[in-house]
C-alpha positions as CSV (number, residue, x, y, z in Angstrom):
1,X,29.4,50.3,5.0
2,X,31.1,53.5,6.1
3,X,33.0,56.2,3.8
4,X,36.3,55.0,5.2
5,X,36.1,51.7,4.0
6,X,36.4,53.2,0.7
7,X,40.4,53.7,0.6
8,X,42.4,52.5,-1.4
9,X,43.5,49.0,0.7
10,X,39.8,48.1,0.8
11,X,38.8,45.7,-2.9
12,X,35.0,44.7,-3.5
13,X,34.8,41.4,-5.5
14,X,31.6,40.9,-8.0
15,X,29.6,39.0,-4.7
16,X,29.5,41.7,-2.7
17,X,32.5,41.0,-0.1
18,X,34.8,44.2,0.7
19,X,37.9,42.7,1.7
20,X,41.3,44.5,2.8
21,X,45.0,42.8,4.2
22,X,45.5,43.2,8.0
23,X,49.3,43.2,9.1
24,X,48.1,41.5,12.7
25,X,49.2,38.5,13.5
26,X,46.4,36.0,14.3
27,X,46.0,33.0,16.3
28,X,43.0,30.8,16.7
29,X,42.9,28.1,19.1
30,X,40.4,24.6,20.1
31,X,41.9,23.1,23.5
32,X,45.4,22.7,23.3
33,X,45.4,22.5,19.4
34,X,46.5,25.6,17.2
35,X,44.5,25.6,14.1
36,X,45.0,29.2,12.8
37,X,48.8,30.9,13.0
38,X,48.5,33.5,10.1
39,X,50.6,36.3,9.6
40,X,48.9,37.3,6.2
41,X,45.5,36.9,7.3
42,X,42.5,38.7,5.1
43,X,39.7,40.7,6.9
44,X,36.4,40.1,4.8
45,X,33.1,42.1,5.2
46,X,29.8,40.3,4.0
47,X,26.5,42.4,2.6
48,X,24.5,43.5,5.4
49,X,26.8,42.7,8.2
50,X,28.4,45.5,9.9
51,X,31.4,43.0,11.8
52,X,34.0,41.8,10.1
53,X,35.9,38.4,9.8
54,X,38.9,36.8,9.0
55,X,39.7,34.5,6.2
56,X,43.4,33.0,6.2
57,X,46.1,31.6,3.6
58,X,45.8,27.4,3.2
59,X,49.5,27.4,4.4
60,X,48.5,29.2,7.8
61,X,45.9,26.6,8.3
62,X,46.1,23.3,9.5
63,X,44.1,21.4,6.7
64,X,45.2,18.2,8.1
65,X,42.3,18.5,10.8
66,X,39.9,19.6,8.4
67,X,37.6,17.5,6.5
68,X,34.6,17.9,4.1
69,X,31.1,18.9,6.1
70,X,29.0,16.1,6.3
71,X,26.1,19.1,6.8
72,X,27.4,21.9,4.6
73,X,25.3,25.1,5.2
74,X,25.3,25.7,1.5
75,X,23.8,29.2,0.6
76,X,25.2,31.1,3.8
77,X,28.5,32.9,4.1
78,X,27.8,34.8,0.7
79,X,27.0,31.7,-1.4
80,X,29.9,29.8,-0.2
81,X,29.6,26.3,-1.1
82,X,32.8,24.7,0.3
83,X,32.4,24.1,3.9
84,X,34.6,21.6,6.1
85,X,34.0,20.0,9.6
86,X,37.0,20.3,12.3
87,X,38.2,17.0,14.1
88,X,40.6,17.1,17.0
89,X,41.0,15.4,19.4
90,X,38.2,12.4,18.6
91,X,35.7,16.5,19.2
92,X,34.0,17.5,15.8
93,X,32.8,21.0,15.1
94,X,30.8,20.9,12.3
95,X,31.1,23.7,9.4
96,X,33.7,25.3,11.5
97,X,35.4,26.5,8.2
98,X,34.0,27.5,5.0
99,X,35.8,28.8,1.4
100,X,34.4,32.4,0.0
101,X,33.4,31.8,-3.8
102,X,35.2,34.6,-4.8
103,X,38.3,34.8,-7.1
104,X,39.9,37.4,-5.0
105,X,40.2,34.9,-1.7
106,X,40.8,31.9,-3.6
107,X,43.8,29.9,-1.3
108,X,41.8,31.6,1.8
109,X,39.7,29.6,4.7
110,X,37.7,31.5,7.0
111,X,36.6,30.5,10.2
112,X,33.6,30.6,12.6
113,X,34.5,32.8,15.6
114,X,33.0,32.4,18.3
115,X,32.3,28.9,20.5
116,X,28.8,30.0,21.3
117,X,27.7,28.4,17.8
118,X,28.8,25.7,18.0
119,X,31.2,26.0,15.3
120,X,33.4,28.6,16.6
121,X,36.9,27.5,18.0
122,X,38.0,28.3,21.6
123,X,40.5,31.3,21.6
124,X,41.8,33.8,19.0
125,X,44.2,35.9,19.5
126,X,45.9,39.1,18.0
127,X,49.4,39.7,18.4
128,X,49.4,38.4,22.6
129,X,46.3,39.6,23.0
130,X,42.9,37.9,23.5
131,X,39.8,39.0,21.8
132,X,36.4,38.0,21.9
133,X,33.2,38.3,20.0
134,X,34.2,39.1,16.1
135,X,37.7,40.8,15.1
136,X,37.7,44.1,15.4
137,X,37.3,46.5,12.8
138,X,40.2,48.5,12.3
139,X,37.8,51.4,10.7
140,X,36.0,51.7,13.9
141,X,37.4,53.8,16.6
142,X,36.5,53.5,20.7
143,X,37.7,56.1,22.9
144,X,37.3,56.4,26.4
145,X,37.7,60.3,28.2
146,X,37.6,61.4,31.5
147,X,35.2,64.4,32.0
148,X,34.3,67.2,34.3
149,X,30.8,67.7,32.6
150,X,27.9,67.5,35.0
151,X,26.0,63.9,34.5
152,X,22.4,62.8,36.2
153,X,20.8,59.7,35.6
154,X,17.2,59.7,36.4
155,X,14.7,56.4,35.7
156,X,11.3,56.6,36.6
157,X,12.0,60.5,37.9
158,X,14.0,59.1,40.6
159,X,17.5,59.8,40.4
160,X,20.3,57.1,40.3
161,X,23.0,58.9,39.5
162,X,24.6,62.5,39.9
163,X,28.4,62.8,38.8
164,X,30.8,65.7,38.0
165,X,33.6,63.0,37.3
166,X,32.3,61.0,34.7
167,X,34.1,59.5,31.7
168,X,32.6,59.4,28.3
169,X,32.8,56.7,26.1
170,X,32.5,57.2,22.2
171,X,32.4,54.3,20.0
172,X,31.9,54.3,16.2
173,X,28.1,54.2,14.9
174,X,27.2,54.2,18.6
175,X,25.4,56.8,21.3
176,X,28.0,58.6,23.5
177,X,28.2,56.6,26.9
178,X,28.7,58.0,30.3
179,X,30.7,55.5,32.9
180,X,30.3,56.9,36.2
181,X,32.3,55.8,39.1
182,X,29.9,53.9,41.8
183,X,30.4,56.7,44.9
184,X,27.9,58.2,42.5
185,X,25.2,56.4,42.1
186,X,22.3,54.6,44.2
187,X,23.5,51.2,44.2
188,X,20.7,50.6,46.8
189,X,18.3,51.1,43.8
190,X,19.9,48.4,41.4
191,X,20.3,44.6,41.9
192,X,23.3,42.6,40.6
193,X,22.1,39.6,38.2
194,X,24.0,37.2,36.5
195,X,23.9,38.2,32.8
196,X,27.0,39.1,31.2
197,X,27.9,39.9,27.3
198,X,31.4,40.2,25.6
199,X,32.6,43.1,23.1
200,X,35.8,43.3,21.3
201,X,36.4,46.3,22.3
202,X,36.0,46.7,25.3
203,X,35.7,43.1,27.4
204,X,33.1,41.5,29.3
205,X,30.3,43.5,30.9
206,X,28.4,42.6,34.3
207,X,24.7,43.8,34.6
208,X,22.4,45.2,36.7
209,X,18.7,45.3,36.8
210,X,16.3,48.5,38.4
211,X,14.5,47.2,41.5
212,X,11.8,49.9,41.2
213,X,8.2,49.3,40.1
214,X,8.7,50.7,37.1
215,X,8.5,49.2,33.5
216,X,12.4,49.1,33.0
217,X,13.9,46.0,31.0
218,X,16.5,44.1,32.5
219,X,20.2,44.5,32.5
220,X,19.6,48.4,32.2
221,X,23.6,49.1,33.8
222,X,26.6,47.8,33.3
223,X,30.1,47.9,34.3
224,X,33.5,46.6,32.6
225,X,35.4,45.1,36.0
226,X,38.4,44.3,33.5
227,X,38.2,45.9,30.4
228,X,40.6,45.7,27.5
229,X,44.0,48.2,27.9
230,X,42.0,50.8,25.3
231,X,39.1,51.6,27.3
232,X,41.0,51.2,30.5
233,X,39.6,54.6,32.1
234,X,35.9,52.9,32.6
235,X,37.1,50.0,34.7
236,X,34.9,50.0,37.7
237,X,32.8,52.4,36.4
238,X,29.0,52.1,35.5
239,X,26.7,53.0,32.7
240,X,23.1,53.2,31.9
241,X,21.6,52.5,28.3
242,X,21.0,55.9,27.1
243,X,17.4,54.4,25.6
244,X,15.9,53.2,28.1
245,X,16.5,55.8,31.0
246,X,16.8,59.6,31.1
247,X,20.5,61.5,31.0
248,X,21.0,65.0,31.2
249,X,24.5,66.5,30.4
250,X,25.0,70.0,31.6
251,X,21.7,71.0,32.3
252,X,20.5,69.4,28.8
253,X,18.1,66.4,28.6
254,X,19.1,64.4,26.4
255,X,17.0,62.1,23.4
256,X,16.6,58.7,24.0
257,X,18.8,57.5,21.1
258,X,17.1,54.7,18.8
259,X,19.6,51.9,18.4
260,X,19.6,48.0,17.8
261,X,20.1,47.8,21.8
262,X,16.9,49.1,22.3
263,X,15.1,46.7,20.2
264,X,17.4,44.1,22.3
265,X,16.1,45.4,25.2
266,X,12.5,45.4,24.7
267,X,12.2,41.8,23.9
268,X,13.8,41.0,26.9
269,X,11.7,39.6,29.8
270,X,11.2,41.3,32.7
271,X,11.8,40.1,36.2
């Protein structure tokens, strides 16, 4: 965990959990059905895993659609033992909730996030706003700047992309990304495919792939055609993974930076 989740509002039970009160108000929904409305809700961090979650009071939950798992994944969640199925309407998630063994969330329920699981329920929201993926850690900061430094993008020695009007993206624990509007670069080199990911941060990304005969993964750029009111400066824009193809800034070439993305990357198949 980082230094700044060592103030004073963040507690560490005997299990391992770091745990600290968010003042958001939180909403998660399944269809039509609002199981979560919690304006006390807990944001929990388990050992070795660098996203959040949220656990919520038993009065902010509706325990009347939970029931006992018929499966409980006893042993995950930080050796939580107490797991419950959710039924509504005649549709059962299994282990969509689970109890944290520790005495410091006792009363609290936490939930699986996202629908991708499985588990996950359809919609969560803070305050009116959607988000997506995991909650979103309030130590972690995003910001998004517009720029008059000099970017190039080169793959393969070609080069895809020459900009004076980029805008730099800096993200928490992350490499310094450069959006660049799509006047400048070779769209002609790229082809659209249909992947697409989700962050909390900053919205849902679409992809495209290098068309060269190079040995380039897939999904090398992206762009954020809606992104989230913070980062709204990259809408539109593009950006190349910093690992996988060559930047240089100002005259200066820049390291490929060695991040869990490129690991990602490389196990992805090619084309």
């Amino acid at each position: 965990m980082t230094a700044l989740r060592t103030a004073e509002s963040v507690r560490t039970t005997p299990e391992g959990l770091l745990w600290e009160p968010s003042e958001r108000w939180v909403r998660g929904r399944t269809g039509d059905v609002t199981v979560v409305d919690s304006r006390h809700p807990v944001l929990v961090w388990e050992p070795g895993v660098p996203v959040p979650l949220y656990a919520f009071p038993r009065a902010e939950v509706r325990e009347d659609l939970l029931r006992p798992a018929q499966n409980p994944r006893t042993g995950t969640h930080t050796g939580s033992r107490i797991f419950y199925d959710l039924q509504t309407d005649g549709a059962l998630l299994e282990n969509a909730a689970w109890t944290f063994p520790a005495d410091d969330l006792a009363g609290h329920i936490a939930f699986e996030w996202s629908r991708r699981t499985g588990r996950g329920l359809d919609h969560w929201y803070e305050e009116e706003e959607e988000i997506f993926i995991h909650p979103r850690d309030p130590h972690k900061r995003v910001d998004a700047l517009p720029s008059s430094r000099h970017v190039q993008v080169e793959i393969d020695g070609t080069l895809v992309a020459d900009t004076r009007r980029p805008v730099l993206l800096f993200e928490t624990g992350l490499p310094t990304r450069y959006y660049i509007p799509r006047e400048d670069v070779r769209l002609d080199l790229l082809t659209p495919t249909d992947h697409s990911s989700g962050c909390p941060y900053k919205g849902t990304a679409q992809y495209w792939s290098w068309r060269g005969a190079a040995d380039v993964p897939p999904d090398v750029v992206w762009s954020y055609p809606q992104p989230l009111p913070a980062v709204g400066a990259v809408r539109g824009l593009l950006a190349f993974y910093n690992e996988v193809v060559d930047i240089v800034v100002d005259g200066e070439r820049l390291e490929r930076p060695s991040t869990p993305f490129r690991q990602a990357l490389s196990r992805r198949p090619t084309a």
